[in-house]
Backbone as a printed PyTorch tensor [residue, N CA C, xyz], in Angstrom:
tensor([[[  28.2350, -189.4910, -200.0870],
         [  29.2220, -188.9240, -199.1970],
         [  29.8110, -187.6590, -199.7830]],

        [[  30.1950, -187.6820, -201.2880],
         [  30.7680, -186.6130, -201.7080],
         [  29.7740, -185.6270, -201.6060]],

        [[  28.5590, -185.5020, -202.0140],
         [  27.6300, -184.4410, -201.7350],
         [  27.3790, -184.0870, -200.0650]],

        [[  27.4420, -185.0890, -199.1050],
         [  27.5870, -184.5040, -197.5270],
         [  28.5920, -183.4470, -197.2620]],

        [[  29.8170, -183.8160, -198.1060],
         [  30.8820, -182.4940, -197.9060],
         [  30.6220, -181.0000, -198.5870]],

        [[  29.9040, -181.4620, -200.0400],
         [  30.1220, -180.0620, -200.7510],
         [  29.1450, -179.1290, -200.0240]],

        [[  27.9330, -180.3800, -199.2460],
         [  26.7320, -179.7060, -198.5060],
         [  27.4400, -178.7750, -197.4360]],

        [[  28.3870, -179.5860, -196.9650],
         [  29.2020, -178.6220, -195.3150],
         [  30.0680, -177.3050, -195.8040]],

        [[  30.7300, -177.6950, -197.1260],
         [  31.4080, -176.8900, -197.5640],
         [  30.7740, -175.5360, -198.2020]],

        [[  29.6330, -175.5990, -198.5270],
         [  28.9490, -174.3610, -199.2320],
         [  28.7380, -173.8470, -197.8040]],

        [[  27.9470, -174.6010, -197.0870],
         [  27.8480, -173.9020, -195.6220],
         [  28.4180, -172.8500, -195.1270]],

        [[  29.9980, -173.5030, -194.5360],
         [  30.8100, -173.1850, -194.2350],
         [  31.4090, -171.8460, -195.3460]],

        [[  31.6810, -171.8870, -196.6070],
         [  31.9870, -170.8170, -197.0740],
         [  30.6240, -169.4770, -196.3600]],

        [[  29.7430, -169.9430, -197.0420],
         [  28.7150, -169.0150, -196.5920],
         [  28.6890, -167.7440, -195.4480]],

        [[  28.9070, -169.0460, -194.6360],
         [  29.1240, -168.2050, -192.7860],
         [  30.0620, -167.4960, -193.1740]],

        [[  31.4770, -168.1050, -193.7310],
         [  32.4750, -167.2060, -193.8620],
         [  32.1120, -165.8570, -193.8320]],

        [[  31.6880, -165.8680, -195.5300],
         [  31.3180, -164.6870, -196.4010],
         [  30.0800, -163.7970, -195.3270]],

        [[  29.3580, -164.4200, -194.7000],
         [  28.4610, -163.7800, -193.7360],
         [  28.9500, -162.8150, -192.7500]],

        [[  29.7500, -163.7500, -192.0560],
         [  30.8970, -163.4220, -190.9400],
         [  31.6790, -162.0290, -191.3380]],

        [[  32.2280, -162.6670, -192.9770],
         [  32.9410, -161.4360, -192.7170],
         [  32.6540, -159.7930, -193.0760]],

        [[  31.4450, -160.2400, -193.9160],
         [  30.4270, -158.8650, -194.3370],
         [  29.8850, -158.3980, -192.6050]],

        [[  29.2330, -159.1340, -191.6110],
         [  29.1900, -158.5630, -190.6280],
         [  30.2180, -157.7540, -189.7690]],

        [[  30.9880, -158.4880, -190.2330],
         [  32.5750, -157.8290, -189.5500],
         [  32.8030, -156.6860, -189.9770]],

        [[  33.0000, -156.4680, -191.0450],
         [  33.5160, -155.1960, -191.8500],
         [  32.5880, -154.1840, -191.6240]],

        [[  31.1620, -154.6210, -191.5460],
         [  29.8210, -153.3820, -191.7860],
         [  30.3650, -152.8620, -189.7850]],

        [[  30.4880, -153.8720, -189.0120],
         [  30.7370, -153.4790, -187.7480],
         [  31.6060, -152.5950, -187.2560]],

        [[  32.7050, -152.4400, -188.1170],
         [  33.7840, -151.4300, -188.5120],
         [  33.8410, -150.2110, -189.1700]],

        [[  32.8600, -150.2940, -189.8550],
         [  32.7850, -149.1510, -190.6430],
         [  32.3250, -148.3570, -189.5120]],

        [[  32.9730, -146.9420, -189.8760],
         [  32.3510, -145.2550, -188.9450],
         [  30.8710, -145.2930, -189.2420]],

        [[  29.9580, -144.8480, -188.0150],
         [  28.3800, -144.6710, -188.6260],
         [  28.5740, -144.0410, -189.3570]],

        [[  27.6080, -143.6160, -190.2080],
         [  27.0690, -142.5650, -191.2540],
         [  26.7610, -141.3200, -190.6700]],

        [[  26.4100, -141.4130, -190.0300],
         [  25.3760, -140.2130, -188.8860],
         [  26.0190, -139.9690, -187.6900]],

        [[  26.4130, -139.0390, -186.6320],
         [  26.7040, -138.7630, -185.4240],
         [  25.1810, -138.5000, -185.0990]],

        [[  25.2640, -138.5820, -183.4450],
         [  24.3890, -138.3070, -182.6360],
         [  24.5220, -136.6630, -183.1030]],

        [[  22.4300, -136.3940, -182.8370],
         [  22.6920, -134.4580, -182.8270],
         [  23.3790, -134.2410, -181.6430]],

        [[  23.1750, -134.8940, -179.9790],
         [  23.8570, -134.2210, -179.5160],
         [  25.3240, -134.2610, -179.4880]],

        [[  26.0920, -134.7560, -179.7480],
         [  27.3810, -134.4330, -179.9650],
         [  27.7910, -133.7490, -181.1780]],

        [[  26.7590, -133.6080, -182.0170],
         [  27.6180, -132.6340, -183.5710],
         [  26.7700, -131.0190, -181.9710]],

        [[  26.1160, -131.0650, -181.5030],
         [  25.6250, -129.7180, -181.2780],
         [  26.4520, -129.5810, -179.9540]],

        [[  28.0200, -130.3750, -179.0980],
         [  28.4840, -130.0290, -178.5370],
         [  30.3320, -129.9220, -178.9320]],

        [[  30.4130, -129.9770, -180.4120],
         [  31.5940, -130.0160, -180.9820],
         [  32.4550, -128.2530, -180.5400]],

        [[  32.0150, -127.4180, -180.2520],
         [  32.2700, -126.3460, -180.3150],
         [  32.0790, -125.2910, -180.9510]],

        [[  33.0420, -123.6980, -180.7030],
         [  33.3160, -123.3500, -179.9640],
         [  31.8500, -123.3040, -178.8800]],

        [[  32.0610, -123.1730, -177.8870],
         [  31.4250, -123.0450, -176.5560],
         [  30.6700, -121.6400, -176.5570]],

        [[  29.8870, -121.4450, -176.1120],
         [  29.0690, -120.2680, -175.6450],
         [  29.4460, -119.8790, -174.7660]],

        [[  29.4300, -118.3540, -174.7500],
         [  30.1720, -117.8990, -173.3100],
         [  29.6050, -117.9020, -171.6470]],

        [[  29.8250, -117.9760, -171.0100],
         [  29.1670, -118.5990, -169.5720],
         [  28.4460, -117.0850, -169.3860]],

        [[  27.4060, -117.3010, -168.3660],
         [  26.2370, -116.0650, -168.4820],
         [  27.6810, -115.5500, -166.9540]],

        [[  27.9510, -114.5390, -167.0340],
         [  28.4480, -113.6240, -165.7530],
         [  28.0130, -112.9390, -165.4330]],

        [[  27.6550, -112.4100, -163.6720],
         [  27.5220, -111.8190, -162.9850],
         [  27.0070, -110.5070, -163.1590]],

        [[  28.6490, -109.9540, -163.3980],
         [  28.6250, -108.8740, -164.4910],
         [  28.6520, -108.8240, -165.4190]],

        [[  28.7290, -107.9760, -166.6390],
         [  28.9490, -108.0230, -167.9380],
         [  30.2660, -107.3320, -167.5660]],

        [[  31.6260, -108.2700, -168.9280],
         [  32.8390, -107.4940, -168.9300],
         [  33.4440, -108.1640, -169.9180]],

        [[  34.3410, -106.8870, -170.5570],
         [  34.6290, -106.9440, -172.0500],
         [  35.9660, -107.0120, -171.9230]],

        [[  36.4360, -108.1690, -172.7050],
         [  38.3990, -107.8900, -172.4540],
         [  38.7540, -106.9900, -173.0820]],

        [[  37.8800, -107.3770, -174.3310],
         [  38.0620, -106.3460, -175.7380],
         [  37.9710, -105.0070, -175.4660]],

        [[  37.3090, -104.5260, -174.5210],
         [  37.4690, -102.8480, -174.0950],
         [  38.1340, -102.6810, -173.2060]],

        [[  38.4990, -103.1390, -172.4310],
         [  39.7580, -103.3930, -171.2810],
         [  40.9050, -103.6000, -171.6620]],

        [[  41.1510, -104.3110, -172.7210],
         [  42.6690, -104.2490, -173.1700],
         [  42.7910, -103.0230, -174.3270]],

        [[  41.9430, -102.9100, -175.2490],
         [  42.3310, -101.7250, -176.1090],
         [  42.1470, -100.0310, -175.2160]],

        [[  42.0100, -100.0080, -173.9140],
         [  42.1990,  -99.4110, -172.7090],
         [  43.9620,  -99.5130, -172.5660]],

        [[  44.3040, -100.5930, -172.6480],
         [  45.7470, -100.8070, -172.2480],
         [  46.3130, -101.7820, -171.3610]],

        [[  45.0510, -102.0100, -170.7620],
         [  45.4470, -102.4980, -169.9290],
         [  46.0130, -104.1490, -169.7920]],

        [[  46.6610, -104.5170, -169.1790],
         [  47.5310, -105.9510, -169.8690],
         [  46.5980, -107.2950, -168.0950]],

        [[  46.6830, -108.3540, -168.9050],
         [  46.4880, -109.3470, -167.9570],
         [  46.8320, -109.4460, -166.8750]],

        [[  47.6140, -109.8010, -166.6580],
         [  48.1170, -108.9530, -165.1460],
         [  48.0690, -108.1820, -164.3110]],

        [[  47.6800, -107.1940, -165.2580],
         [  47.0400, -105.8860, -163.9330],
         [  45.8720, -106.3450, -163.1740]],

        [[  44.8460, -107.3420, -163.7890],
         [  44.0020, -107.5120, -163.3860],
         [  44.0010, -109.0820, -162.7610]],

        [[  44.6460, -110.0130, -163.7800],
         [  44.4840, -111.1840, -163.1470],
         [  45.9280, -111.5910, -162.2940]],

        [[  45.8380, -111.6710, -161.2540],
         [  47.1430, -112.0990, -160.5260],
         [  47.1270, -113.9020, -160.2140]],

        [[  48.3380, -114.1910, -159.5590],
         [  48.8770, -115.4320, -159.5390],
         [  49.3240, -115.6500, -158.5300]],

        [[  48.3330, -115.8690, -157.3360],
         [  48.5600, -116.2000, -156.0310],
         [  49.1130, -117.7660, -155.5570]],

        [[  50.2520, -118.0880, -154.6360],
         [  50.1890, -119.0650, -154.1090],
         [  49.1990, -120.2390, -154.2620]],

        [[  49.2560, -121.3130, -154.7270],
         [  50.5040, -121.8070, -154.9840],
         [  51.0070, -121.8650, -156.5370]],

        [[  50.2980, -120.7240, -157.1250],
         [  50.4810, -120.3000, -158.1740],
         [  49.7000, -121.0610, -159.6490]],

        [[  49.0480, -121.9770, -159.3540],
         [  48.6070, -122.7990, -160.2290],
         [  47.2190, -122.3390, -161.3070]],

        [[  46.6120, -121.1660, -160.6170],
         [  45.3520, -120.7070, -161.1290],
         [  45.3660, -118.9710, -161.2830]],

        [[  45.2790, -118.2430, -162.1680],
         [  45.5360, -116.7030, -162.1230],
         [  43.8920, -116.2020, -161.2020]],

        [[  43.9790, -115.4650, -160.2790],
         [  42.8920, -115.2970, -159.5950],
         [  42.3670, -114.5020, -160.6270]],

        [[  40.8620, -114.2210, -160.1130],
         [  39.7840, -113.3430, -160.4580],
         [  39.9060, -111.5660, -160.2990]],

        [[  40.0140, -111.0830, -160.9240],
         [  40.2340, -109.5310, -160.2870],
         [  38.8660, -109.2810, -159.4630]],

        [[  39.8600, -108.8930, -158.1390],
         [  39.9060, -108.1800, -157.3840],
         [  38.3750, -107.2350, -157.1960]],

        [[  37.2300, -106.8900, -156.4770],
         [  36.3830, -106.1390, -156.8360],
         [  37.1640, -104.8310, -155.9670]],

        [[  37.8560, -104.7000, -155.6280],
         [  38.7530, -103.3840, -155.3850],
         [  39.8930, -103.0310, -156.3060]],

        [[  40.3820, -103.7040, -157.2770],
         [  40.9880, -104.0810, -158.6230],
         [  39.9420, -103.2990, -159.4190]],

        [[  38.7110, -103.5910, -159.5390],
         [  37.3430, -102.9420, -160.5000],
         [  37.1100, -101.7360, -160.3610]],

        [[  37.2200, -101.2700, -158.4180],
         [  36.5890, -100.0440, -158.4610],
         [  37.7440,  -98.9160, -158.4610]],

        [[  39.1990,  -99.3190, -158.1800],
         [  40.2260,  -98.1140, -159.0690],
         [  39.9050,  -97.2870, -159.8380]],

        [[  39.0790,  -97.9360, -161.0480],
         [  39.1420,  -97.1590, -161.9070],
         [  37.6290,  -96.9020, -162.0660]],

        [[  36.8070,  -97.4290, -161.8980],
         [  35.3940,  -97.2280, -161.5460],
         [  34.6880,  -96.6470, -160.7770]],

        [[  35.4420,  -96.0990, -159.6600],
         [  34.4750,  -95.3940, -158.9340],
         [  34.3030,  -94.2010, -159.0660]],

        [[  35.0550,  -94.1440, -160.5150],
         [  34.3180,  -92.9500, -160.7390],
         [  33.8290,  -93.0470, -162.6370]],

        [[  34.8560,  -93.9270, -163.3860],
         [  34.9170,  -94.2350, -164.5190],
         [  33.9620,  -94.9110, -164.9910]],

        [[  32.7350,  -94.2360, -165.9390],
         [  31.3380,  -95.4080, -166.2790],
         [  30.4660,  -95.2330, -165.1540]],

        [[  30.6080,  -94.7140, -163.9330],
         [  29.9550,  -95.5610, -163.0400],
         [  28.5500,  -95.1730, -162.6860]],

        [[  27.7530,  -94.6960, -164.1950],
         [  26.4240,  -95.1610, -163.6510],
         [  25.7060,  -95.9130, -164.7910]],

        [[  26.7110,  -96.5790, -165.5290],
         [  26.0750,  -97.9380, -166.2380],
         [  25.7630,  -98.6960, -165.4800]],

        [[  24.7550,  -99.3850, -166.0360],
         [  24.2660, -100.7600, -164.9650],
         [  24.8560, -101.7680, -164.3310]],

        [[  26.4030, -101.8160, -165.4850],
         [  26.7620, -103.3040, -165.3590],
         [  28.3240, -102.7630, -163.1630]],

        [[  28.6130, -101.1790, -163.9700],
         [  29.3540, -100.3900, -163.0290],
         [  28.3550, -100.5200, -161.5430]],

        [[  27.1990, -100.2460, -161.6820],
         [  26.4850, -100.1000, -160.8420],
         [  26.5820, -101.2900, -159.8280]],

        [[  25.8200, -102.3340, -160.4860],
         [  26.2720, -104.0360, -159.8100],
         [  27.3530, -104.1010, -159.3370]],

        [[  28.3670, -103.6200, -159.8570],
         [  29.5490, -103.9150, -159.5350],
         [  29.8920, -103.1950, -158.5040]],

        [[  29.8450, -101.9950, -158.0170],
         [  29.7640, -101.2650, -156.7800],
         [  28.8670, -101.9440, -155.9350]],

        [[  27.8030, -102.3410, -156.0060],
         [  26.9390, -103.0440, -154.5330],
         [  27.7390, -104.3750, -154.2400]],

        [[  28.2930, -104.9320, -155.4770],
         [  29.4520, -106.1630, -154.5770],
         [  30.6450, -106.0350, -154.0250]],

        [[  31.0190, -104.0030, -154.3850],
         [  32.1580, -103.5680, -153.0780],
         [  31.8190, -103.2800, -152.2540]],

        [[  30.7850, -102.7950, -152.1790],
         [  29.6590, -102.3300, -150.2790],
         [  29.8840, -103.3620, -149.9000]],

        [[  29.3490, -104.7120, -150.8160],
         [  28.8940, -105.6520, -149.7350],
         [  29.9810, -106.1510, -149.2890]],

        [[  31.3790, -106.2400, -149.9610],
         [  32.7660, -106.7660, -149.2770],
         [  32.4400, -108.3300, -149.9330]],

        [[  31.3300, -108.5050, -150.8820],
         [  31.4750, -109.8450, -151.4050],
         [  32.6130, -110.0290, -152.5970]],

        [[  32.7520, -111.2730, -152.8310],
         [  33.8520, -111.1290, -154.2930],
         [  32.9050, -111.2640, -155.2380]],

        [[  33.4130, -111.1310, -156.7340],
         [  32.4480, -111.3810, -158.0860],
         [  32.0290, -112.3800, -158.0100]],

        [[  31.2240, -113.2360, -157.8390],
         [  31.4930, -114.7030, -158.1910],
         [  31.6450, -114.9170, -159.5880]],

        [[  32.7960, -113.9760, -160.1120],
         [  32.8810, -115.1280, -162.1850],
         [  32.8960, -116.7940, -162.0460]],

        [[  32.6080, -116.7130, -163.2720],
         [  32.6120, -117.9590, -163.7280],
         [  33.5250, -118.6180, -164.7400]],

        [[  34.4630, -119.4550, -163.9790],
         [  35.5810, -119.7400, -164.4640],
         [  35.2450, -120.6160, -165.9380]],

        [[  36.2870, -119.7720, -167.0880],
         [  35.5850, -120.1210, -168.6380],
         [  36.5730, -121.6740, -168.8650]],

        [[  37.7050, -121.5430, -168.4230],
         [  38.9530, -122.6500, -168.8210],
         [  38.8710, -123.2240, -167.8470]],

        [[  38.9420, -124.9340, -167.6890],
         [  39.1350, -125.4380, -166.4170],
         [  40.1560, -126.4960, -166.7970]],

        [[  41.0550, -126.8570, -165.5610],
         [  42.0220, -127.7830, -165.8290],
         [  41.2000, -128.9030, -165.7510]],

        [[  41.8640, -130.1520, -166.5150],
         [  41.1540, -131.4190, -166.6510],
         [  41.2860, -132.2000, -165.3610]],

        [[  40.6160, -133.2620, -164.8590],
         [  40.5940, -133.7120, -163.2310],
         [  41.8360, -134.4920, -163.9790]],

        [[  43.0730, -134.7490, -162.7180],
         [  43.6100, -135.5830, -163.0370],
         [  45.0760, -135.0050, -163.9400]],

        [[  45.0540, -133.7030, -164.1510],
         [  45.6730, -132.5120, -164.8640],
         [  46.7350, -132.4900, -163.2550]],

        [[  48.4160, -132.1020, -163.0680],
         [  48.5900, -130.9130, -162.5290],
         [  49.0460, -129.8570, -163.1560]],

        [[  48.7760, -128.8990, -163.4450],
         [  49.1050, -128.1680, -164.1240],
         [  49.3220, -126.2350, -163.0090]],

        [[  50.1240, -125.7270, -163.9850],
         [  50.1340, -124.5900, -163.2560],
         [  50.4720, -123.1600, -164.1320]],

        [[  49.9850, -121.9650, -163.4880],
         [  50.4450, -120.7530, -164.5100],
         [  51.6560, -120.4340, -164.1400]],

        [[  52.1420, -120.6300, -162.9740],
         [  53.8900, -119.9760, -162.6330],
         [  54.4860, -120.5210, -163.6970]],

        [[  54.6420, -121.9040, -163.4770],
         [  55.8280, -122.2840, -164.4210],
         [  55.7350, -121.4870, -166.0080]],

        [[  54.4010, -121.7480, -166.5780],
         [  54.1110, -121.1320, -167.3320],
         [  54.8220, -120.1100, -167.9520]],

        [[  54.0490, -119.0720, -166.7540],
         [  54.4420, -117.0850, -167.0550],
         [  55.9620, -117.1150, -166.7080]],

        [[  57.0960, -118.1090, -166.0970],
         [  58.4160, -118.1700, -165.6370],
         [  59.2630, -118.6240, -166.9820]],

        [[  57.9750, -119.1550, -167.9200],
         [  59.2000, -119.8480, -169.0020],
         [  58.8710, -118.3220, -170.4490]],

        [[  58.0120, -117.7360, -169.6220],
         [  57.5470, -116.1080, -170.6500],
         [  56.5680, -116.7490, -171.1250]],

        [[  55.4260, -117.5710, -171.0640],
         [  54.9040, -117.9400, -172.2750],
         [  53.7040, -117.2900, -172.3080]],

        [[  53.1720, -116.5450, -173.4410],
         [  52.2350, -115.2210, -172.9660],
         [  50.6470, -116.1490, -172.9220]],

        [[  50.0270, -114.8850, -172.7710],
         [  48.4560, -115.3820, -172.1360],
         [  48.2620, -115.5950, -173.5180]],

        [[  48.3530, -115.2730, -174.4800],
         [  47.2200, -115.0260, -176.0620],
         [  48.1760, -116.5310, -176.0450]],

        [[  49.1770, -117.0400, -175.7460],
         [  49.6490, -118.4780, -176.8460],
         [  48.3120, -119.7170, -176.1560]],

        [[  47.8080, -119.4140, -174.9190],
         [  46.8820, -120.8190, -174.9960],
         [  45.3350, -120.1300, -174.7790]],

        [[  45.2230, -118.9110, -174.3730],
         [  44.0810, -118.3320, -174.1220],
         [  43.1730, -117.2580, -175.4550]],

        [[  44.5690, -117.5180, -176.2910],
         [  43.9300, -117.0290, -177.8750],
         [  43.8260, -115.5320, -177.6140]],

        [[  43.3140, -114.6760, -178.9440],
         [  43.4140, -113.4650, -178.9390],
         [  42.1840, -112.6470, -178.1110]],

        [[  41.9540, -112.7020, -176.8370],
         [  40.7460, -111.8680, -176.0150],
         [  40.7360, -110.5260, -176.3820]],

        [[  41.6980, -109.6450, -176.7670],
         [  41.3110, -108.7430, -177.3400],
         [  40.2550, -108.4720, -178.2460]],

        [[  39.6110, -109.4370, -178.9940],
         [  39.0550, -109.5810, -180.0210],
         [  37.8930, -109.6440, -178.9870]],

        [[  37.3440, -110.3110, -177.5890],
         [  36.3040, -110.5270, -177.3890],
         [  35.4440, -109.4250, -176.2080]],

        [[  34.2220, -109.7800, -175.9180],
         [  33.2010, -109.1650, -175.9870],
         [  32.9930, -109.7220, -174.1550]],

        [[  32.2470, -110.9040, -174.9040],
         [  32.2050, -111.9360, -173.8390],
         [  33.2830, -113.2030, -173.6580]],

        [[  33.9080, -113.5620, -172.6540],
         [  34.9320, -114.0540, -172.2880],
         [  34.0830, -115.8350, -172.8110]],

        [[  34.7750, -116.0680, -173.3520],
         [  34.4850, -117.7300, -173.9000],
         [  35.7160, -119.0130, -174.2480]],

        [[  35.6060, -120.0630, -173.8740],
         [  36.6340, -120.9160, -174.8650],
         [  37.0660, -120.6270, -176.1090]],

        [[  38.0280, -120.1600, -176.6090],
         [  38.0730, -119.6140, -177.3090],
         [  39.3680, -120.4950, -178.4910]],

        [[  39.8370, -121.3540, -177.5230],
         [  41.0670, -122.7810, -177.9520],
         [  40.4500, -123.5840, -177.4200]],

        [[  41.3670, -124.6390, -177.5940],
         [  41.1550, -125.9500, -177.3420],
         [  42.3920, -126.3220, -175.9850]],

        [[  42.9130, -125.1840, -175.3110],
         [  44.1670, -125.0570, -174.9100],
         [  44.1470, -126.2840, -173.3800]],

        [[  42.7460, -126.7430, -173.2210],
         [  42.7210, -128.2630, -171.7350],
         [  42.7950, -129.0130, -172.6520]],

        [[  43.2190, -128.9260, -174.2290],
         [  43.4000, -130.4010, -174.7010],
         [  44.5500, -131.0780, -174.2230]],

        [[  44.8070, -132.7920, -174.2480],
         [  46.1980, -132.7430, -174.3340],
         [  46.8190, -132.6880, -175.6020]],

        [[  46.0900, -132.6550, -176.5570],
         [  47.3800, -132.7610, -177.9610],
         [  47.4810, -131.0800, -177.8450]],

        [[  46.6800, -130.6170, -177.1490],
         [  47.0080, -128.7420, -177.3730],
         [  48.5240, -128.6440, -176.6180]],

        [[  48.3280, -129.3510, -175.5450],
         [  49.6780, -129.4470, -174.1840],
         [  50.7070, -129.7120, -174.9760]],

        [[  50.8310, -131.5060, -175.4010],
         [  51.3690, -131.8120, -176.2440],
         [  52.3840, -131.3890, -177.5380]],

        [[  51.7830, -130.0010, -177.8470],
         [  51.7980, -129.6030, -179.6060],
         [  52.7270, -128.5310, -179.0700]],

        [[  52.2390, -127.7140, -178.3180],
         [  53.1250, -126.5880, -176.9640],
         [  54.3250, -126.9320, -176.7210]],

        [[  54.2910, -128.3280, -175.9960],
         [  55.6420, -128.7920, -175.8640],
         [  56.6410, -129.1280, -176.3070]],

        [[  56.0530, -129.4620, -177.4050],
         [  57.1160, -130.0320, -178.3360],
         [  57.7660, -128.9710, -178.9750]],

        [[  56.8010, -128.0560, -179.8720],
         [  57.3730, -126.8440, -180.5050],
         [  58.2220, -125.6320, -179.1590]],

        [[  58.2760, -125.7510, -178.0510],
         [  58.8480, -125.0740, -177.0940],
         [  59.8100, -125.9190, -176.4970]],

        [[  60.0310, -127.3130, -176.6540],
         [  61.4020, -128.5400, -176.3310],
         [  61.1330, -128.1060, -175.0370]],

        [[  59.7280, -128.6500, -174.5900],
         [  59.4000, -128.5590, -172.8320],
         [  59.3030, -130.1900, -172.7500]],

        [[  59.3380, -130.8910, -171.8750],
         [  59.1680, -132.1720, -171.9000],
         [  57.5130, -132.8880, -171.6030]],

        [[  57.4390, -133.8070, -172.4160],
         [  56.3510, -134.1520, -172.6940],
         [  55.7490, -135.7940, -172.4270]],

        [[  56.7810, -136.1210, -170.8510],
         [  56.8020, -137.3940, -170.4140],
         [  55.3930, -137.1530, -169.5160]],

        [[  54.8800, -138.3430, -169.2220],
         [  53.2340, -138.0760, -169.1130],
         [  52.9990, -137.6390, -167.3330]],

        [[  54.5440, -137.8330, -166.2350],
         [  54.2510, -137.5120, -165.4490],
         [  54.8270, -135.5630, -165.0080]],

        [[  54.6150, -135.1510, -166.4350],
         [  55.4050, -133.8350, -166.5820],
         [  53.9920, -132.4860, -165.7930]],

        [[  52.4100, -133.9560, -166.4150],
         [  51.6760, -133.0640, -166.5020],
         [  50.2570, -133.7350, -165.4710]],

        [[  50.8590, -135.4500, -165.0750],
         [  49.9910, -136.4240, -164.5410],
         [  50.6030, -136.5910, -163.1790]],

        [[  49.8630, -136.2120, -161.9610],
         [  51.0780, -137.0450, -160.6480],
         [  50.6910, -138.7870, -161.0060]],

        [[  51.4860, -139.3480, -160.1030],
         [  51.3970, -140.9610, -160.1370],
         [  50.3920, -140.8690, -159.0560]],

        [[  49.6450, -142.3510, -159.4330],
         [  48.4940, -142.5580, -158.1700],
         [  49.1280, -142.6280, -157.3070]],

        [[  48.2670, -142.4360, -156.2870],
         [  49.0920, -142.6100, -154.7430],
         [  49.1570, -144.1260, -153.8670]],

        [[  48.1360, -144.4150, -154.8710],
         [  47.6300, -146.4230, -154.6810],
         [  49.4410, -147.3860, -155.3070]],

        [[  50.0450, -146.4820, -156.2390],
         [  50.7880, -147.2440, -156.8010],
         [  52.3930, -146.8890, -156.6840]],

        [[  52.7580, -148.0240, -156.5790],
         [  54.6150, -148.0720, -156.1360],
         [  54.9690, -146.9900, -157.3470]],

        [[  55.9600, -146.1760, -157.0000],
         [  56.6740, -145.6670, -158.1420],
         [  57.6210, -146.2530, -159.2360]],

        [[  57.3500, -145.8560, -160.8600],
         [  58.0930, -146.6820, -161.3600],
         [  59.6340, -146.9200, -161.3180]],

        [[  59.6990, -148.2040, -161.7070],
         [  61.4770, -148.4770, -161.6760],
         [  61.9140, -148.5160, -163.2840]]])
């Protein structure tokens, strides 16, 4: 009888010790990431556009964000400049580079640019630029230094929320989760 127990009892330790080496190895971080996620960590490549256009020569021009990107009703997204915004100064400035050129057959045609929007709000985001540009908060604090660029790219991390988050706090904006989330519409409002 005494050997039936020590028999259950070695057992039983065993599994333990089994158990809990499986446990722990199950916990541990892999060793390895997938390639594709180390090859989508960032920064981002810049989206192929339409036209070619340089902030970096457009602003050391002078010219400031605003002149070009405006903030139409209901204010939440800064529009696209304008292809009558482009040809101000183009129709006569540059204008028999290639990229000037393109860009004049999409004012004949009365079409808009179609750019390609580089920042997108997250689904599920409301977010907006009024409040934003109303509390002063400039374009370079979430859109980084574009002066510096060439081709327009992600250039922050600024649709993060700890980016939102980190903003808010250091600016004592409030950072309660329906500041930046509406409530479902499925669900009673809280009490």
């Amino acid at each position: 009888m005494k050997s039936g127990w020590g028999i259950w009892g070695a057992s039983l330790g065993a599994a333990v010790l089994l158990l809990g080496a499986s446990g722990a190895r199950a916990q541990q971080a892999p060793q390895t990431a997938k390639q594709e996620v180390l090859d989508n960590l960032g920064p981002h490549p810049a989206p192929t556009q339409p036209i070619p256009y340089s902030h970096k020569t457009h602003l050391a021009l002078g010219l400031q964000c605003q002149m070009c990107h405006t903030n139409p009703d209901p204010g939440s997204l800064m529009a696209f400049p304008a292809t009558s915004t482009c040809m101000t100064c183009h129709a006569s400035d540059a204008k028999d580079k290639p990229a000037i050129v393109g860009l004049a057959e999409f004012a004949k045609s009365g079409q808009p640019i179609p750019w390609v929007r580089v920042y997108q709000v997250t689904p599920g985001v409301t977010w907006t630029h009024r409040k934003h540009l109303q509390a002063d908060i400039q374009c370079i604090a979430c859109h980084g230094d574009v002066s510096q660029v060439d081709a327009m790219a992600q250039i922050t991390s600024v649709t993060s929320m700890g980016s939102c988050i980190g903003c808010h706090q250091a600016h004592n904006a409030p950072t309660i989760c329906i500041t930046c989330h509406a409530w479902p519409s499925d669900q009673p409002p809280a009490r």
